[in-house]
N, C-alpha and C positions, 0 to 999 in steps of 0.2 A: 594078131601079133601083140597089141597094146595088153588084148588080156591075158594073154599067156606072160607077159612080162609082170604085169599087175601082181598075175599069180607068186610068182616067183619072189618079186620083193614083199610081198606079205610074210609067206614061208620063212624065209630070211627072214625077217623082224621078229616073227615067232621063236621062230629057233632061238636067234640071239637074245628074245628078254628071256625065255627060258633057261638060258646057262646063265645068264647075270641071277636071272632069282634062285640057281641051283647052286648059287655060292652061300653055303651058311657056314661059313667060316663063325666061330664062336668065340676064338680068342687072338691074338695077333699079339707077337712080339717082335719088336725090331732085332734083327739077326744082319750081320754083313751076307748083301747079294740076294735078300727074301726080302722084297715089298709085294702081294698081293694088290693091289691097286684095281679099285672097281666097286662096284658095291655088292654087299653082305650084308644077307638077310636070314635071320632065323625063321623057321617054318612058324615058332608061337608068339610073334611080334608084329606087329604093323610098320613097326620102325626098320629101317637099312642104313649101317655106318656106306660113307660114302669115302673113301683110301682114296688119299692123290700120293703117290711117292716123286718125291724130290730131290732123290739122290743126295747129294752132300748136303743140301739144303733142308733136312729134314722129311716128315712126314705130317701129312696134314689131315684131317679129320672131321668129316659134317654130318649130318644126320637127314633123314628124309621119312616122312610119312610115307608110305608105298602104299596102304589099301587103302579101297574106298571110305569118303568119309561119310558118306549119304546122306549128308546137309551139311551147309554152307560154313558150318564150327561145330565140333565136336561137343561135345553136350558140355565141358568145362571148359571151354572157349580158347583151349590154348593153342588149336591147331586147325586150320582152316580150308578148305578149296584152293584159295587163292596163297596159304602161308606152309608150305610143307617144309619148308626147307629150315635148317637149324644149326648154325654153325656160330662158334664165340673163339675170339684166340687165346683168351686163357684155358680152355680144354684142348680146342681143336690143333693145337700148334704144336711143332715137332711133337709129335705124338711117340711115344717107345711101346706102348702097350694098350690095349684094348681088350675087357672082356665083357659079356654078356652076363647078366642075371639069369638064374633058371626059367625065369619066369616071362623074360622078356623084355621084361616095364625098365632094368636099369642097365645103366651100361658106366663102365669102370674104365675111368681112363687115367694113363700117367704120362706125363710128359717129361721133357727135356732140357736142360738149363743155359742149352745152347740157342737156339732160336725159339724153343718155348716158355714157357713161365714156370716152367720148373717142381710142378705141383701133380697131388693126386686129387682125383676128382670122382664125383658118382655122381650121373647125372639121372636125374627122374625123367623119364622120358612122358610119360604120359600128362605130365605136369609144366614139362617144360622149365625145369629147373634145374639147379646145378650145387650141389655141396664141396668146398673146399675138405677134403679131410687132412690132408699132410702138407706143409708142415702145420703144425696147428702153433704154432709161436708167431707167426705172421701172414698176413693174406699177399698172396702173391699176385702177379701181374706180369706182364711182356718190360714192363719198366723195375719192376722190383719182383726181382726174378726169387725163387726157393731150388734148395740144393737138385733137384731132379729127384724122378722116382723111375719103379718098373715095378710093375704087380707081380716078376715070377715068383712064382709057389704061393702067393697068398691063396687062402682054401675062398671061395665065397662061397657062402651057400643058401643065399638069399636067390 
């Protein structure tokens, strides 16, 4: 009985990361009544945004190494065994929009001037770094907030 149960909660676990990693949601905008919450993964990335929706509270935004790394740090040290996780609240915070690079490596985010810093962002993921691009008159912050962005219709095609 023990292992026919065994069995059963494997299967289930299977299943379940399987539709978590069969989310490759590629772009996300915040719409009244649409959060996605969970994580998204592109099939040519290593990396997965990780969506918390919080209702009125905004929406929130982290990152996660998901494949193996097959030693202890990646050969440019910026992502470890023990460090997969990646999350900042000047990108991650009320998040409005999310989108992917073709390639993978980048991810485009803009935020909200409500609970977030109000800015647009491209983050290097394989690098582990982060570019303010808008507004470019000031750097913004959760204290010194910029007017808010959304990426609809920007083309990227990086």
């Amino acid at each position: 009985m023990k292992r026919i149960s065994l069995i059963w909660l494997l299967l289930a676990i299977t299943i379940l990361t399987k539709s978590v990693y069969a989310t490759q949601l590629k772009k996300w905008e915040k719409k009244s009544g649409y959060c996605p919450a969970g994580i998204h993964k592109p099939k040519n990335s290593p990396f997965a945004v990780i969506l918390f929706c919080e209702s009125a509270l905004g929406t929130y935004l982290s990152l996660m190494y998901m494949e193996p790394i097959t030693s202890p740090i990646t050969p440019n040290g910026k992502w470890g065994l023990n460090d997969r996780y990646w999350h900042d609240a000047i990108w991650g915070s009320d998040v409005t929009e999310f989108r992917w690079s073709k390639d993978g490596e980048k991810l485009y985010i803009s935020t909200s001037n409500i609970y977030g810093s109000g800015g647009y962002f491209v983050l290097n993921l394989k690098n582990r770094a982060f570019t303010q691009t808008l507004p470019k008159d000031k750097k913004v912050s959760l204290e010194n907030i910029g007017p808010g962005y959304s990426i609809h219709g920007k083309e990227i095609n990086e």
